[in-house]
N, CA, C and O atoms as a CHARMM CRD file, in Angstrom:
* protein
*
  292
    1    1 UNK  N     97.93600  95.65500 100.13600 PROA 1      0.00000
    2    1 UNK  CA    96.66200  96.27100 100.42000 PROA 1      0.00000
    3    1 UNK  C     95.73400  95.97000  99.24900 PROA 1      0.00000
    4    1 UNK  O     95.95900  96.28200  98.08000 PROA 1      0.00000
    5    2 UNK  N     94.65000  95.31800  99.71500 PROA 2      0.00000
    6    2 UNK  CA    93.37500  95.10500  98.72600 PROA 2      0.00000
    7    2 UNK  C     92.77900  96.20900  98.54800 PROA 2      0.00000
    8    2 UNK  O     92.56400  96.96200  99.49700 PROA 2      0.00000
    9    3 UNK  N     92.44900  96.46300  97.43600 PROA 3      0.00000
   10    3 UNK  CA    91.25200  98.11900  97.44800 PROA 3      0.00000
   11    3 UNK  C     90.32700  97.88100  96.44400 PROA 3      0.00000
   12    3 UNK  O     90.83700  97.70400  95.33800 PROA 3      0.00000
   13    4 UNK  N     88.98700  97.81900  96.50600 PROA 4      0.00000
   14    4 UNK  CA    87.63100  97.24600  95.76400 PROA 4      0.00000
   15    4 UNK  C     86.58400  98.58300  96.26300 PROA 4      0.00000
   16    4 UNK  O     85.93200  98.87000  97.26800 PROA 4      0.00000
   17    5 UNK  N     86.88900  99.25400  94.76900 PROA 5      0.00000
   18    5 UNK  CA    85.80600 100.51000  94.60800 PROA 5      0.00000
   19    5 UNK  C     85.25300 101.19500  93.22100 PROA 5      0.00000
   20    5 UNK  O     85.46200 102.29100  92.70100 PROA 5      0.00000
   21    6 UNK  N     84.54100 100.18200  92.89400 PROA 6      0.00000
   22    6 UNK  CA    84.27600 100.46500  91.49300 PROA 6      0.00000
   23    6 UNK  C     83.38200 101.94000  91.44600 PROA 6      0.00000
   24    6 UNK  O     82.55200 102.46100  92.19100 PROA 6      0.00000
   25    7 UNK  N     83.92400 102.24500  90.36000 PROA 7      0.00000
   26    7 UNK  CA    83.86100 103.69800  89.79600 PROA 7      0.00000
   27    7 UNK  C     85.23600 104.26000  89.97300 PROA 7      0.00000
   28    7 UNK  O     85.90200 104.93000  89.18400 PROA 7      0.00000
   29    8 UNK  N     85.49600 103.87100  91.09300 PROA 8      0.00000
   30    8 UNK  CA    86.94700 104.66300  91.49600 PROA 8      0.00000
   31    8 UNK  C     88.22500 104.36700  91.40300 PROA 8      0.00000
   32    8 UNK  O     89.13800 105.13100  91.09400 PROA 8      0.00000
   33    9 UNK  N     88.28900 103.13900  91.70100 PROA 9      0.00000
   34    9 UNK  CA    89.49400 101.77000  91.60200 PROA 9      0.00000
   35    9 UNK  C     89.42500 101.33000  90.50500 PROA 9      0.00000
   36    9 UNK  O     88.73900 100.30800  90.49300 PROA 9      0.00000
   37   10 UNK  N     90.06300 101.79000  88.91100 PROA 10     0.00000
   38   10 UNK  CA    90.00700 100.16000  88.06800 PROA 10     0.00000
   39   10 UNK  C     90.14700  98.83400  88.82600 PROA 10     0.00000
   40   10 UNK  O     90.54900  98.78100  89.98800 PROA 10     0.00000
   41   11 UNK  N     89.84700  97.93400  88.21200 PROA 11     0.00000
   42   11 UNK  CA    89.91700  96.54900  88.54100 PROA 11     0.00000
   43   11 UNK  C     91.12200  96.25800  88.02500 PROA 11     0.00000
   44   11 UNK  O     91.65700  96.73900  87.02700 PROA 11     0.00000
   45   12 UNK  N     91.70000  95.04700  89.12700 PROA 12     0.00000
   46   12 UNK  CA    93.29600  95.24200  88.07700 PROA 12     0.00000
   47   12 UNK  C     94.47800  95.86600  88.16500 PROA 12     0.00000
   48   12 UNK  O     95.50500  95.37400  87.69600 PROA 12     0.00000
   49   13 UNK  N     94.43900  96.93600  88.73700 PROA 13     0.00000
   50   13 UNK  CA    95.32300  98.01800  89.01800 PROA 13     0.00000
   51   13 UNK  C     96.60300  97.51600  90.00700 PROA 13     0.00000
   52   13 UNK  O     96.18200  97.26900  91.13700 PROA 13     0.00000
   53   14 UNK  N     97.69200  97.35800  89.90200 PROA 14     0.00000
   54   14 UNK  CA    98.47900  96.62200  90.45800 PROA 14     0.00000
   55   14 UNK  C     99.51900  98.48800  90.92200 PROA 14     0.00000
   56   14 UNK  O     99.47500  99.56500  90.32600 PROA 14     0.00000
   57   15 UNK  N    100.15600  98.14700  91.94600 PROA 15     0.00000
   58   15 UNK  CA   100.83400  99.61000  92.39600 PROA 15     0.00000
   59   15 UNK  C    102.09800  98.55900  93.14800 PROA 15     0.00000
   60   15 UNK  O    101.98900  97.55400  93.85100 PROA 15     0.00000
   61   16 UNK  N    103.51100  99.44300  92.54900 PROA 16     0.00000
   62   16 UNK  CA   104.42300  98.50300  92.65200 PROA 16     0.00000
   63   16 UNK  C    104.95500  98.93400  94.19700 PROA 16     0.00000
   64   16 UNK  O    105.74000  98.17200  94.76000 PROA 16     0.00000
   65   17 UNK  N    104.64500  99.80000  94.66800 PROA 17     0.00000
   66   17 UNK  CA   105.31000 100.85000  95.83800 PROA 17     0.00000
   67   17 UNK  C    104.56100 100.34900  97.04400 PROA 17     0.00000
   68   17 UNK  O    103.35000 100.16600  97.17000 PROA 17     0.00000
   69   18 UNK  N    105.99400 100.08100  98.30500 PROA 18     0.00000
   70   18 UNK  CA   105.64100  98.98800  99.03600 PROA 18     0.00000
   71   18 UNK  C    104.47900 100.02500  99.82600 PROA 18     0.00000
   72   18 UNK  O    104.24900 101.23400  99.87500 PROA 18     0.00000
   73   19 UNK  N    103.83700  98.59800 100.47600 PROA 19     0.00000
   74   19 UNK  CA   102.52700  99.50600 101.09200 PROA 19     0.00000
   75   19 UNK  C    102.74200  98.63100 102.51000 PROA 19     0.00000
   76   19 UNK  O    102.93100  97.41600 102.45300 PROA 19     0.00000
   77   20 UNK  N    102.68300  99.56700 104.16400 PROA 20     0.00000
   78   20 UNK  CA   102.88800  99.20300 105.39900 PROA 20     0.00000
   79   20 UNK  C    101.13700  99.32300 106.04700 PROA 20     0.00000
   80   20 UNK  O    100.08900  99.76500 105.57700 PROA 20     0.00000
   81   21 UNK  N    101.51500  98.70000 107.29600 PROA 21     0.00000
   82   21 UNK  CA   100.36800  99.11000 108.11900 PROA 21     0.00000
   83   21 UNK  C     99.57300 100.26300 108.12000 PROA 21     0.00000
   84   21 UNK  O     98.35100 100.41200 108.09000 PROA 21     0.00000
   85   22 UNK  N    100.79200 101.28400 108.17200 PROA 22     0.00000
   86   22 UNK  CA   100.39800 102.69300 108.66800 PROA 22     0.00000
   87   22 UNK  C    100.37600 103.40900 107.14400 PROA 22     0.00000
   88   22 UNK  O    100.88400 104.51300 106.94900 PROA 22     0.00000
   89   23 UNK  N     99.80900 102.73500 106.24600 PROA 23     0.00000
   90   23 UNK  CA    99.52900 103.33400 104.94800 PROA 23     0.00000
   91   23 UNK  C     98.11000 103.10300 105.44900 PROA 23     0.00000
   92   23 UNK  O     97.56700 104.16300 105.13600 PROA 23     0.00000
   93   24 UNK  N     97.48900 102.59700 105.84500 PROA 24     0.00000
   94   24 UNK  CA    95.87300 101.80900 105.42700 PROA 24     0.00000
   95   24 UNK  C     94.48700 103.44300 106.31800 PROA 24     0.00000
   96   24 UNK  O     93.42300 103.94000 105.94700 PROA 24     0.00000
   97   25 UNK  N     95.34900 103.63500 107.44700 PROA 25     0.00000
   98   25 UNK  CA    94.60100 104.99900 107.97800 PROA 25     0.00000
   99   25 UNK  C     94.47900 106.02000 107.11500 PROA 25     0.00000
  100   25 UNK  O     93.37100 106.43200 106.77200 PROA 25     0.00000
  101   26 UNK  N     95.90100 106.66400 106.56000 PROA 26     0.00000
  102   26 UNK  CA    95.59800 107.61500 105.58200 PROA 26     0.00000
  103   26 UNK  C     94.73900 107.16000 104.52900 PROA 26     0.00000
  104   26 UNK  O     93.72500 107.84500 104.39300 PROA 26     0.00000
  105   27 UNK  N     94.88200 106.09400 103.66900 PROA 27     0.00000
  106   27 UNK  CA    94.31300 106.17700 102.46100 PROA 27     0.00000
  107   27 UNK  C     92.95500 105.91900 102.95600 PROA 27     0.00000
  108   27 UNK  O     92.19600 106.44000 102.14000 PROA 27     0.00000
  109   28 UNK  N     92.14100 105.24900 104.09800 PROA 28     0.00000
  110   28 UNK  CA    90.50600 105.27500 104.39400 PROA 28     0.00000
  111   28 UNK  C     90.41400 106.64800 104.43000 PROA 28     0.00000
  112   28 UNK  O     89.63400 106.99800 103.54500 PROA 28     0.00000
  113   29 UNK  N     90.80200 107.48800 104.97700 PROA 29     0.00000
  114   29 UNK  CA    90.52500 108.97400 105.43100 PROA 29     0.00000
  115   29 UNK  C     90.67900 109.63200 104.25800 PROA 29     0.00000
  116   29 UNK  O     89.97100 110.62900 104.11400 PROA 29     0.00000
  117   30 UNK  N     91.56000 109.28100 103.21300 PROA 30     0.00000
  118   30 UNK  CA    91.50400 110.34700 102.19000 PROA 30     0.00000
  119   30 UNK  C     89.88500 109.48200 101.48500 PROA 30     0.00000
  120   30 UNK  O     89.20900 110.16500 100.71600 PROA 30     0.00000
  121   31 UNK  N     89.54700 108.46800 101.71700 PROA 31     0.00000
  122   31 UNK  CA    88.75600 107.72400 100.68600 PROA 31     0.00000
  123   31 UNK  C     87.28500 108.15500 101.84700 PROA 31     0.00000
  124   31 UNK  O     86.18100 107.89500 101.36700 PROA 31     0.00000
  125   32 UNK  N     87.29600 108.54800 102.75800 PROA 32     0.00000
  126   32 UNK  CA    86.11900 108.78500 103.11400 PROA 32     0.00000
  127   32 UNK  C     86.00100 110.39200 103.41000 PROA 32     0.00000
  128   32 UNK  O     84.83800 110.79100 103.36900 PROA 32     0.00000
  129   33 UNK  N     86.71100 111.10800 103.61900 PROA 33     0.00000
  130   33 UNK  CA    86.66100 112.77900 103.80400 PROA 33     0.00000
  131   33 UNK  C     87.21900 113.32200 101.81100 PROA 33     0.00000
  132   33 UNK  O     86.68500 114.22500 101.16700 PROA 33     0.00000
  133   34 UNK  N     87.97300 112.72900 101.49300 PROA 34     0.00000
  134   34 UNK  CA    88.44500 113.31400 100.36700 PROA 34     0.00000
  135   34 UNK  C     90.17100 113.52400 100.26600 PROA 34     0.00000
  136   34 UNK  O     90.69100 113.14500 101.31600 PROA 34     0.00000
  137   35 UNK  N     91.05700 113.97600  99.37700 PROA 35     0.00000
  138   35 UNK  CA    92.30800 114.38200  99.65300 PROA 35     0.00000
  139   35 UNK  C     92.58200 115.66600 100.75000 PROA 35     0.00000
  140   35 UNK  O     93.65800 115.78700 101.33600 PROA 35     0.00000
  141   36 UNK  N     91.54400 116.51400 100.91300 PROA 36     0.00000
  142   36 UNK  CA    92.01900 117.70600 101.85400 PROA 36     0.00000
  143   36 UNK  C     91.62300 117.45600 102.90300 PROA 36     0.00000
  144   36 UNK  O     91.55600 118.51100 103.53400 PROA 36     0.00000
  145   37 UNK  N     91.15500 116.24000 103.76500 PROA 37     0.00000
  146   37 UNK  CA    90.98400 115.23500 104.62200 PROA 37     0.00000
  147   37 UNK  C     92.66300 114.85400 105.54400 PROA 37     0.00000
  148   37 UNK  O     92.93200 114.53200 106.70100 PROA 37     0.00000
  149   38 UNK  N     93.36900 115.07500 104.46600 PROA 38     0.00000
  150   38 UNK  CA    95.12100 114.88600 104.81800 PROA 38     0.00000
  151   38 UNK  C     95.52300 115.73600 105.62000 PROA 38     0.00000
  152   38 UNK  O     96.30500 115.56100 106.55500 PROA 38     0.00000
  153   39 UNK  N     95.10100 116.51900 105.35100 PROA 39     0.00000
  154   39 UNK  CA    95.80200 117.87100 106.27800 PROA 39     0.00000
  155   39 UNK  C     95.56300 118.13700 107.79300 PROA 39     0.00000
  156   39 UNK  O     96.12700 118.93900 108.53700 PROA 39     0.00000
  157   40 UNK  N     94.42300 117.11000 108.08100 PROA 40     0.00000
  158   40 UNK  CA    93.90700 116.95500 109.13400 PROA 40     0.00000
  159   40 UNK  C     94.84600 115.69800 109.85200 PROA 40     0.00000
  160   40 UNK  O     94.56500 115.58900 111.04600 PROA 40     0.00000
  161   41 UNK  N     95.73000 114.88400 109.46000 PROA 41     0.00000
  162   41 UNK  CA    96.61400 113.71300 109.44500 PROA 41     0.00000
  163   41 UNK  C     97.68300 114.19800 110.53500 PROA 41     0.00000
  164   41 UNK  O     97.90300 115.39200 110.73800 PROA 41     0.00000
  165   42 UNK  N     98.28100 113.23200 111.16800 PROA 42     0.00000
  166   42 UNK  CA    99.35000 113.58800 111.78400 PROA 42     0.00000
  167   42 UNK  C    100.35700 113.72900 111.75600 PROA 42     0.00000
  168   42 UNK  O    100.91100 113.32000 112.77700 PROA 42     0.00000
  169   43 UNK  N    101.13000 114.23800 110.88100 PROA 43     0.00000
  170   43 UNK  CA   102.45600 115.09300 110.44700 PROA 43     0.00000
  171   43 UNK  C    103.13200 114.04400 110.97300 PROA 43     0.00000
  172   43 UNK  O    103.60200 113.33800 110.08200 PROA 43     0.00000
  173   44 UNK  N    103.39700 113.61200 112.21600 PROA 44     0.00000
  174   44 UNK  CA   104.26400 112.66400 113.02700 PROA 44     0.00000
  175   44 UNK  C    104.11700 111.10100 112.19600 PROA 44     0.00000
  176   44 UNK  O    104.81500 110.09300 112.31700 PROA 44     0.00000
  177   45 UNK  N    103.09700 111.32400 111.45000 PROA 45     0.00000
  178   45 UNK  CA   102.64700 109.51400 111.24900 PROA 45     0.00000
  179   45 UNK  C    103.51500 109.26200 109.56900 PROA 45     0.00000
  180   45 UNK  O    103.68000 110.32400 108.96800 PROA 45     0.00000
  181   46 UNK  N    103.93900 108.23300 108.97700 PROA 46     0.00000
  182   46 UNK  CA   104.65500 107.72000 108.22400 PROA 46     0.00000
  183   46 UNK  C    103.57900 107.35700 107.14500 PROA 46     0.00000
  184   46 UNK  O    103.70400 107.67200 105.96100 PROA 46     0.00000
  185   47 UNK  N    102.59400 106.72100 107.61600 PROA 47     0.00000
  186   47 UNK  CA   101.86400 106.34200 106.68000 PROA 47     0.00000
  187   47 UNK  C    101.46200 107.50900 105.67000 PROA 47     0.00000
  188   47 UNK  O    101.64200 108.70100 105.91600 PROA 47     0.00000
  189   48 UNK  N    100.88000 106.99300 104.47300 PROA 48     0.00000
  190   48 UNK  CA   100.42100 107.98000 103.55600 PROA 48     0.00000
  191   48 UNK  C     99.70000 107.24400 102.60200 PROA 48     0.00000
  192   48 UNK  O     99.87400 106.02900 102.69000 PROA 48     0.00000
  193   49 UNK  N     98.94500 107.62400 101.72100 PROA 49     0.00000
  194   49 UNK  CA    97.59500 107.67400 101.68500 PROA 49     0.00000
  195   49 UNK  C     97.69400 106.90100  99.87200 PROA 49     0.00000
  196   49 UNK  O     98.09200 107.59800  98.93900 PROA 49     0.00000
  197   50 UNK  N     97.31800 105.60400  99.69000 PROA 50     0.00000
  198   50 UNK  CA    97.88700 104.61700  98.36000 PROA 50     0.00000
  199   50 UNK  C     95.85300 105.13300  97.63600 PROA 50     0.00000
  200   50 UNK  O     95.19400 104.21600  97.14700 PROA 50     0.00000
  201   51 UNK  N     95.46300 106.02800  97.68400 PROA 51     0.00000
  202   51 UNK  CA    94.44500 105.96300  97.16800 PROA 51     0.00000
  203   51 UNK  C     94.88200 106.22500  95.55500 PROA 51     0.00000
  204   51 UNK  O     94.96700 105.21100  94.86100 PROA 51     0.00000
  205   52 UNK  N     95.15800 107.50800  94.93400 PROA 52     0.00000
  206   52 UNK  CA    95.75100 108.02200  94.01000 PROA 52     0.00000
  207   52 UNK  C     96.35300 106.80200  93.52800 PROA 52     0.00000
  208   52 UNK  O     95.71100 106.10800  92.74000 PROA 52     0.00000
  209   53 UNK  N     97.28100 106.52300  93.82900 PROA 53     0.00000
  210   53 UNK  CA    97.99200 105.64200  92.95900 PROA 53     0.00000
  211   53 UNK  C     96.99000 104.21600  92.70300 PROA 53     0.00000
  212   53 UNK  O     97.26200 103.55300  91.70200 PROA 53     0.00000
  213   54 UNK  N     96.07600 103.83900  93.41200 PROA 54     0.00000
  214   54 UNK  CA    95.59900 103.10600  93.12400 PROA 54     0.00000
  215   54 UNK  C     94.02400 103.36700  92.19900 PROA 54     0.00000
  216   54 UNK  O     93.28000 102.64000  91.54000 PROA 54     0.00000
  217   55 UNK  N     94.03900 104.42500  92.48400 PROA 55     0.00000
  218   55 UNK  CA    92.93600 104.69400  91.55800 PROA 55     0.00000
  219   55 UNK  C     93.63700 105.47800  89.96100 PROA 55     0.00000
  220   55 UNK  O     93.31900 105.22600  88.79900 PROA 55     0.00000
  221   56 UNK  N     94.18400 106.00600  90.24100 PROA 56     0.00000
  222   56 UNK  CA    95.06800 106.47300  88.56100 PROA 56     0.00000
  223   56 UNK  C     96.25800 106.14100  88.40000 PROA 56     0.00000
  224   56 UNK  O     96.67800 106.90700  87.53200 PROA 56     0.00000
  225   57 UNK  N     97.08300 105.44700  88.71500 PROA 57     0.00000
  226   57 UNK  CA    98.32800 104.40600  88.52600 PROA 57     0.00000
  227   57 UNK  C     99.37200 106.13500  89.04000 PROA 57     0.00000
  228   57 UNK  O    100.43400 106.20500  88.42200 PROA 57     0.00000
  229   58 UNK  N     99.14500 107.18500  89.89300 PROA 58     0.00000
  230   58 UNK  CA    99.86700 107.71200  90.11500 PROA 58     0.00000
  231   58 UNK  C    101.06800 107.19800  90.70200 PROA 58     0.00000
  232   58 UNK  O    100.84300 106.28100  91.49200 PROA 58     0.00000
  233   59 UNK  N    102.55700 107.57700  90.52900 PROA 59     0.00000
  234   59 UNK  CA   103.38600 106.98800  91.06100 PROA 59     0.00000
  235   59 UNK  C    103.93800 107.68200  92.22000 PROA 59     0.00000
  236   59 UNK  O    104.34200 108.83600  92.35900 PROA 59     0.00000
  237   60 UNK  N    103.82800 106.38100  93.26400 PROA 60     0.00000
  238   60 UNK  CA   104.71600 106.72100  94.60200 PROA 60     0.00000
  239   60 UNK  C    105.96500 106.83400  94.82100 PROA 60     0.00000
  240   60 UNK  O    106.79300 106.09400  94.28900 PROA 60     0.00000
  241   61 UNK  N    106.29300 107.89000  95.73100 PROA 61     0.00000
  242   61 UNK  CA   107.67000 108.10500  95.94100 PROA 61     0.00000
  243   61 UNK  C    108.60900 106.51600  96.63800 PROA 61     0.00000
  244   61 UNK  O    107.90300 105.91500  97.44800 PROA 61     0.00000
  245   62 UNK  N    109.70900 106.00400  96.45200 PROA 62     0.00000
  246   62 UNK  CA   110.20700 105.34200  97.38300 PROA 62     0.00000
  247   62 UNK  C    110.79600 105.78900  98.72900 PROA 62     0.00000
  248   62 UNK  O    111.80600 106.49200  98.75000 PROA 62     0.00000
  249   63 UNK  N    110.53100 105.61900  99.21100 PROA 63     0.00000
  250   63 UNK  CA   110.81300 105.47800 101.06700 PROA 63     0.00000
  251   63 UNK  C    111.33800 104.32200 101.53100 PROA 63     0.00000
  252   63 UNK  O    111.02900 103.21000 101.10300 PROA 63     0.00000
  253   64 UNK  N    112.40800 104.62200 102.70800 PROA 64     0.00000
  254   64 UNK  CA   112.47700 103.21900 103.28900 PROA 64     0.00000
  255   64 UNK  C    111.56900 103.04000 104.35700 PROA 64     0.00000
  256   64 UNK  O    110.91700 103.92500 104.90900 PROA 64     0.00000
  257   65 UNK  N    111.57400 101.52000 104.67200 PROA 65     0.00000
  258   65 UNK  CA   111.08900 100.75800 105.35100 PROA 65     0.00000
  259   65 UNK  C    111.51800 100.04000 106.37100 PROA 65     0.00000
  260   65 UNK  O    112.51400  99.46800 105.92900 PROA 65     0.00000
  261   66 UNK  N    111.36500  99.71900 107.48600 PROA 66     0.00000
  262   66 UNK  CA   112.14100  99.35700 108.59700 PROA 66     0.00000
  263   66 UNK  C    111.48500  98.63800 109.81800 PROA 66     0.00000
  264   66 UNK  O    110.67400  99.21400 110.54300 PROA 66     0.00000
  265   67 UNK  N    111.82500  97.53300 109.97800 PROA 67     0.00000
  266   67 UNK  CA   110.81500  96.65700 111.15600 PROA 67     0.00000
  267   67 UNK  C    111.52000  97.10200 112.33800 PROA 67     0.00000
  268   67 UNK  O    112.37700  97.98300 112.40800 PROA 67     0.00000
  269   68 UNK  N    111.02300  96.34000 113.30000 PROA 68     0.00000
  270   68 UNK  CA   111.62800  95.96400 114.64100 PROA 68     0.00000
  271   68 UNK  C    111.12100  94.75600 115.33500 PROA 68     0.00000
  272   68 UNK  O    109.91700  94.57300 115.50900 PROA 68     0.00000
  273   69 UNK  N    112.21300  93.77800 115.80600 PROA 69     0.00000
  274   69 UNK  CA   111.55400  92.82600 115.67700 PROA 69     0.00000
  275   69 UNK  C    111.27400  92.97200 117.22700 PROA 69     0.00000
  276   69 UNK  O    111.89200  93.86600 117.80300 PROA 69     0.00000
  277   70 UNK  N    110.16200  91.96500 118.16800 PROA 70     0.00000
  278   70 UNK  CA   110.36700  92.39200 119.73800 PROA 70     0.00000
  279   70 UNK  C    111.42800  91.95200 120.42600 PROA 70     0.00000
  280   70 UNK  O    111.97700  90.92500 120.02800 PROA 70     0.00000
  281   71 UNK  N    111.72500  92.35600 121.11700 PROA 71     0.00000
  282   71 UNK  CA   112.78000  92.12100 122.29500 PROA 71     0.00000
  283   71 UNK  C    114.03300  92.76600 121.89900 PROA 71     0.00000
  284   71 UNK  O    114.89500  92.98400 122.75000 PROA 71     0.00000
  285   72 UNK  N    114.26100  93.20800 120.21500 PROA 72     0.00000
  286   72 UNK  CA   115.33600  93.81800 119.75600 PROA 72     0.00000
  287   72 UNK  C    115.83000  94.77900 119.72600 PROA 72     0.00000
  288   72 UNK  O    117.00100  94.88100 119.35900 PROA 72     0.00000
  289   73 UNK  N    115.04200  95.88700 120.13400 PROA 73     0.00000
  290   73 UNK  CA   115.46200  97.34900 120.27100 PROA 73     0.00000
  291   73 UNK  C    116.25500  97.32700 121.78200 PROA 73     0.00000
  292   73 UNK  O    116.74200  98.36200 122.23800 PROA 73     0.00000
């Protein structure tokens, strides 16, 4: 995930914690409503929100990760 927001984003900022599809909804929503914007999120959804860590090198939890490829389930 690319993220370009000066004032907010150092430049540079590298975040080692893998980042999926369903990361990219939360973190717009926390980046356009704010963090208490989350709570409004769907409990059911996986994704979560790489703003924080990319704006103050906060560190993410590890989680696994898991594809599916088609026709394979």
């Amino acid at each position: 995930m690319l993220l370009r927001w000066p004032g907010r984003v150092p430049a540079g900022v590298t975040v080692a914690a893998p980042v999926s599809l369903v990361d990219v909804g939360p973190t717009l929503l926390e980046a356009a409503l704010g963090a208490s914007a989350l709570k409004f999120a769907d409990p059911a959804s996986d994704g979560r929100s790489m703003l924080a860590a990319a704006a103050g090198g906060v560190a993410i939890a590890a989680r696994p990760l898991t594809s599916v490829a088609p026709g394979s389930a």
